[in-house]
Every structure is written in C-alpha cells, then in structure tokens.
N, C-alpha and C positions, 0 to 999 in steps of 0.2 A: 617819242622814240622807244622802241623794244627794249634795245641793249641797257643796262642799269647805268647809271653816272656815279661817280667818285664821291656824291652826297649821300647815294645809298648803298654803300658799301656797308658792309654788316660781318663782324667777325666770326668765324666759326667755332660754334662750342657743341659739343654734344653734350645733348640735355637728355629730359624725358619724355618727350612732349613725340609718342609715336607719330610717325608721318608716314609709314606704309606697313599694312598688317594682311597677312596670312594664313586662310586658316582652311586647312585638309583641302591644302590644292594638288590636283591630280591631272596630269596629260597623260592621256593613250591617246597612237597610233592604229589607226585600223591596219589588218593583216588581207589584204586580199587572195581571190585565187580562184582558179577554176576557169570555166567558160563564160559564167554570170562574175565572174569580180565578189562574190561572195565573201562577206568577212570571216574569218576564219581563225581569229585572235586577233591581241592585240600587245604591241609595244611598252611597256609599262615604261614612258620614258621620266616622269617625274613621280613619284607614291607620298601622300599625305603629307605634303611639305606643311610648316606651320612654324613660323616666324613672327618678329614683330622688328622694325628698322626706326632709329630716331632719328629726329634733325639734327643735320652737323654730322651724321656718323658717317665712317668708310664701314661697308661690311664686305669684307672677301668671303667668295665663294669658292672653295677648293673640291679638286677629286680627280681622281681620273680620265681620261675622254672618254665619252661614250655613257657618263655617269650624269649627267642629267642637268648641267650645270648652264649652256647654252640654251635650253628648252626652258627651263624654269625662267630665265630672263625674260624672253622671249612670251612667256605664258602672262608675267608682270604687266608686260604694257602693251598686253591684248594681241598682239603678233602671232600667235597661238588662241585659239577658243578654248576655253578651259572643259576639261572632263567632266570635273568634281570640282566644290568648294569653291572658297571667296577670298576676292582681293580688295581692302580697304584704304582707301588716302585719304587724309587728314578726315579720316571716321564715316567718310562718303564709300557706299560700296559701287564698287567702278561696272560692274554687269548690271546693275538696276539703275543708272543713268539715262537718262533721256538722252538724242543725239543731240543735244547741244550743251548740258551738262556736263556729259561725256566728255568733248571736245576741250571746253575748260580747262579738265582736269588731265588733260590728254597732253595739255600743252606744259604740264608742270613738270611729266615726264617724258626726258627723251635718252638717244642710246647712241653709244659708240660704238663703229663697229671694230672689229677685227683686222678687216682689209680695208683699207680708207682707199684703192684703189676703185675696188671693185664696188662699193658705195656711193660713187662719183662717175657722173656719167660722161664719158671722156671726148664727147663730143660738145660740151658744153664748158665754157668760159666759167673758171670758180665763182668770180664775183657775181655772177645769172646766178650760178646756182642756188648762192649765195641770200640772193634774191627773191625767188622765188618762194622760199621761207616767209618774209613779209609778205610778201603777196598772198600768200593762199590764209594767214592768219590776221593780217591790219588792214587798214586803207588806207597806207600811206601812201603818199606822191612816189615819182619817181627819182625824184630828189633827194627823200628821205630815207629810201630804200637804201639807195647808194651811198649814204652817208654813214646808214647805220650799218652796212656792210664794211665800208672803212674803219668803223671803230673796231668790229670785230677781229678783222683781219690785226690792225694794231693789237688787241687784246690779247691774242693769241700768238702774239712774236713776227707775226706777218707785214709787208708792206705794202702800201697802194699801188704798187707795181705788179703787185700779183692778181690786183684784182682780171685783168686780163689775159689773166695764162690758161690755158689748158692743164687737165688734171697730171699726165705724161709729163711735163716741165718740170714737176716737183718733185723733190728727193719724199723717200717714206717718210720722216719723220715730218715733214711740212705738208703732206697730205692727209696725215694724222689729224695736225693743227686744225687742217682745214675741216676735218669731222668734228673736230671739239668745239671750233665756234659754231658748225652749224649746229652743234647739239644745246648752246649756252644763249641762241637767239631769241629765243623766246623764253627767257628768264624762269629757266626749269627752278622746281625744289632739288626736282631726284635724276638721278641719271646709270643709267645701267652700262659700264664699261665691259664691252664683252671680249674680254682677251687682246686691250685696244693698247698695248705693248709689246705684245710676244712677237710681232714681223719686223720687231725692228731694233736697231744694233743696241749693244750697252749703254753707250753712251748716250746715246739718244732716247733711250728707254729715260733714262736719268732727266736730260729735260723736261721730256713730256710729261712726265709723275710730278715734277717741280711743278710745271704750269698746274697740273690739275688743282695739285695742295693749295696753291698760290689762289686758283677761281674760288673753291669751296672757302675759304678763308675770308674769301673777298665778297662772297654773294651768302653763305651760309646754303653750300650745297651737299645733300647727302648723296651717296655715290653706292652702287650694288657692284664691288670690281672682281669679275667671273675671271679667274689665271688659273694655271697648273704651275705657274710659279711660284713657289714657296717664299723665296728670296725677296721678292716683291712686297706678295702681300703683307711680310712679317714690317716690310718698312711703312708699307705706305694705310695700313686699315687699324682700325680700332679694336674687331671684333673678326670673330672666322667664322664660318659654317661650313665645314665640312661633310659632303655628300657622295652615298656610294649607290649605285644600283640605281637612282632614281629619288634614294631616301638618305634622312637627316642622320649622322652618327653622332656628330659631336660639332658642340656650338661655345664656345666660350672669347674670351676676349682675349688678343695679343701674345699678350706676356702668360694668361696661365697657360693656356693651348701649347705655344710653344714651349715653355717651360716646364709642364706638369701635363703631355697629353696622354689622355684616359681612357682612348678608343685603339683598341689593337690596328686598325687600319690606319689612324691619324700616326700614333707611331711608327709605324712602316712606311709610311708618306713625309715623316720630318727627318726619318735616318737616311731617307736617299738626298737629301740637298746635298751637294756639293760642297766639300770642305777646301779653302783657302789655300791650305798648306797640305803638299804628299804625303810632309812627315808626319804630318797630327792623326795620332790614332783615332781609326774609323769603325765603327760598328753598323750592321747593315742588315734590315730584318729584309731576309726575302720570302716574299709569299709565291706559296704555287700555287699554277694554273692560271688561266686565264678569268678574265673579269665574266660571271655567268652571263646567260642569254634575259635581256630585260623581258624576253615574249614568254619567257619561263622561268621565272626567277625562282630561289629557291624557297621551300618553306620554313618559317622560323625566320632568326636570322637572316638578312640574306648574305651574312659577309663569312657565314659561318664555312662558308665551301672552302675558302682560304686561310681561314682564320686559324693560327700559332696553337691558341688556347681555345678553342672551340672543345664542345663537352656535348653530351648528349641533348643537351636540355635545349641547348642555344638550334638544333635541327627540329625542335618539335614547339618551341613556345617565342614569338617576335620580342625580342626584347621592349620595356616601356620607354618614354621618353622621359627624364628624370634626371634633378638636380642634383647632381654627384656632390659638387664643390660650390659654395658661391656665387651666384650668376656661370657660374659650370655645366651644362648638361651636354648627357650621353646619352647613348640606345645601347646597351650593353648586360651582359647578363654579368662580365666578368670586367667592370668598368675597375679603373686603377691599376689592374695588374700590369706588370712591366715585361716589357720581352727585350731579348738583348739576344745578341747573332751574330756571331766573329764572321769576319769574311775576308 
C-alpha cells in the first residue's frame, strides 16, 4: 500500500541534511508581437534564485503578487521549463534525469494548489479521482486502490462517505482536504503549498495548517509554503524567503526576520500586518509607486525605484547576496538600516 502505516511514522525535525537545492534558476517569458509572433522581450519572471531547503523544514515564501513567488514553485517541480540553472533533490540534478529516474523523483514532490476547486475535476467522483493517483504510479488491484483511498480520506479528516461525492458537495475547506491527501499519496519528501490557505475562512485556514503540521510531523515532510500572508507564515514556517521583482532580498529564519528585518522592502512588508487592537500604536512604511515592469526591471537594485533609503549607488551597482547576521542574509547595499513612518 502507498499510504505510510502508523509503524512508519517518523517525527519531524529539521536537520541538515539538504533535500532540495537551487542554484541561479531563472524563468523568462517570451514577449511576442508582430505578424510573425516574433519575440521581442521577455518577462523576467523569476532572476537568479539560489537556495538550499532541509528535511523537516517549512520554508515560506513571501512578496508581493506579481513577484515571482508562484512561478518559482512552479519552475521547482518542472511545471515550468527552466531558462537558466539547476534544481537538485537529494543531490540528483532533476533536468539530467532520465524519464524514469525522473519520475522517481517526481513522485517525492508534489503541490497544493490554490483553488482545490478548480484542481478537481467536477465531473468526477473524489474517490476516482482519488484513484487514479495509484493507478498511473502502482499496480495495485482495485481493491487496494480503494482502500488506500479510504485511508487517505481518514488521514485527512475525511469520511468513507465522501468517497462518492462530487467535487461541488464539499465546503472549501474539505476540498482543500481533498488536495492534501492527493498531494500525500504517494509518500512525497517535499511539497510546494501554493497559497493553499488564502481561499478560505480563518477558522478553517486554522485546521488545515493543523493538519499540515500534524502530516509533516508524522511523515518527516518538508514543505515550500508560497502566501502573502504574513500572519501565517510567522506561525506555521521555520525559515522565510523573501522575494521581490523575480529576485531574493532577504532569507533568514522566523524570529530573526520578523524580529530584526534588514531589507527595506521586508520592513515595509512586516509594518502592514494587521495589528489586533485599534488602540495599539501603528507605524506604517509606505512605498510609492507601483511594483516596476518584470519586461524592464530596473538597473541596479531593483527595489531601488521604491525604496525609503535608496542612494545613488543602489541605481548603478545590484547589490551582493550576503550574510548580514548569522544564518541572515540580504541583497542590500544599506542592509540594517531601519525606516519608521507615522501614519
């Protein structure tokens, strides 16, 4: 059977032991136009990404829409052909795989999506769907299939009564369910959650991050969770990455990021969350203008068009990628400095 059993349960720790590596990955968009469709630019929708993710870790991925955040997942587990550079799992580079290699390693990552509606195809009974999963990666019976769909279904808060519903029967947060065990079927390492909370209410945002905590716990799963929620991420990830224009600003763990952030844009991004209380004094960096055009981004910097403390230097030289603090790093020329903004 697919699904793990309660013998192989395995606690989650993050270690060191990298399980997904990154290095100067780059998606462009071709620009067409003309009467021949002739390219004539292109979208810089991801620029020189370079990471490294452990086992056991949550890594949130922050930034604006439009910043590069869904593409970069997406470029992860090949959904995307990459431009430039390489994607490593457990030290195997996943573009010089053979197609059955490949597949292997294909099966250790999978992805939540967004809309767990529009994911599911709403002519088709969950537990088929469900199904169809074994089918195209085992040889198990029909018997086996179905049974290892029941477990999922249970695994995921679900009952054997669902396995007959249509995707339309289910509230959001149970069609969510239903993306998470299809994502957990074949006994991933990794899993890319791509904003696979934002469609749905508070409270129910609250289970589903329970359940996730609870699988990764229980299987030793690492998790890549792509939000614009701040709130979120600070609860439920180990580590942040923070991305603006397509490129990395700032990458540090939980508490220093939030605590100690050292990228004028990550600042400006942690003073708009949402404070609790009216009365609690509020400070509020506001950036002008709008986020630049990825088909033209700027030179230098590219955050410098907005940026509080921007200076000459920062429009003529890209800043380096560089260890500010302790497992801390920026892209910044003027990393540390602090900006504050009554509003």
């Amino acid at each position: 059977m697919a699904v793990k059993t309660k013998n192989q349960v395995k606690k989650s720790q993050v270690g060191h032991e990298v399980l997904l590596e990154l290095q100067g990955v780059k998606k462009y968009f071709p620009i067409k136009g003309g009467i021949l469709s002739k390219v004539q630019g292109h979208v810089k929708a991801v620029e020189d990404v370079s990471l490294k993710l452990y086992e056991g870790e949550s890594l949130g991925v922050v930034g604006e829409s439009g910043c590069g955040k869904s593409t970069l997942g997406r470029s992860v587990l090949g959904l995307e052909e990459l431009t430039e550079g390489k994607v490593f799992f457990r030290d195997h580079e996943i573009q010089d795989l053979k197609r059955r290699e490949k597949l292997k390693f294909v099966k250790e990552m999978q992805m939540i999506f967004q809309d767990p509606y529009a994911s599911l195809n709403p002519r088709q009974r969950v537990g088929n769907a469900l199904e169809e999963v074994f089918t195209m990666h085992t040889d198990m019976s029909a018997k086996e299939k179905r049974d290892a769909v029941l477990q999922l279904l249970e695994e995921v808060g679900l009952k054997a009564e669902h396995f007959d519903r249509y995707p339309h029967e289910f509230s959001g947060g149970q069609r969510q369910r239903i993306g998470i065990a299809r994502a957990i079927a074949l006994n991933p390492s990794f899993i890319i959650c791509d904003e696979a909370v934002s469609a749905l209410d508070v409270s129910v945002q609250a289970q589903v991050l329970k359940l996730l905590k609870v699988l990764q716990e229980k299987y030793n799963l690492s998790y890549m969770f792509i939000s614009h929620d701040l709130g979120v991420v600070r609860y439920f990830c180990d580590r942040v990455l923070v991305m603006y224009l397509g490129t990395t600003v700032e990458l540090g763990s939980v508490k220093s990021l939030f605590d100690n952030p050292i990228h004028p844009y990550t600042q400006a991004l942690l003073s708009a969350i949402p404070r609790p209380s009216v009365h609690a004094a509020r400070k509020k960096i506001r950036l002008q203008g709008d986020l630049p055009n990825p088909a033209n981004p700027p030179t230098g910097c590219p955050f410098h068009t907005r940026c509080p403390v921007a200076q000459s230097i920062c429009s003529e030289k890209k800043p380096a990628w560089e260890e500010v603090e302790p497992q801390h790093f920026a892209a910044c020329h003027f990393a540390g400095v602090k900006i504050e903004q009554d509003i």
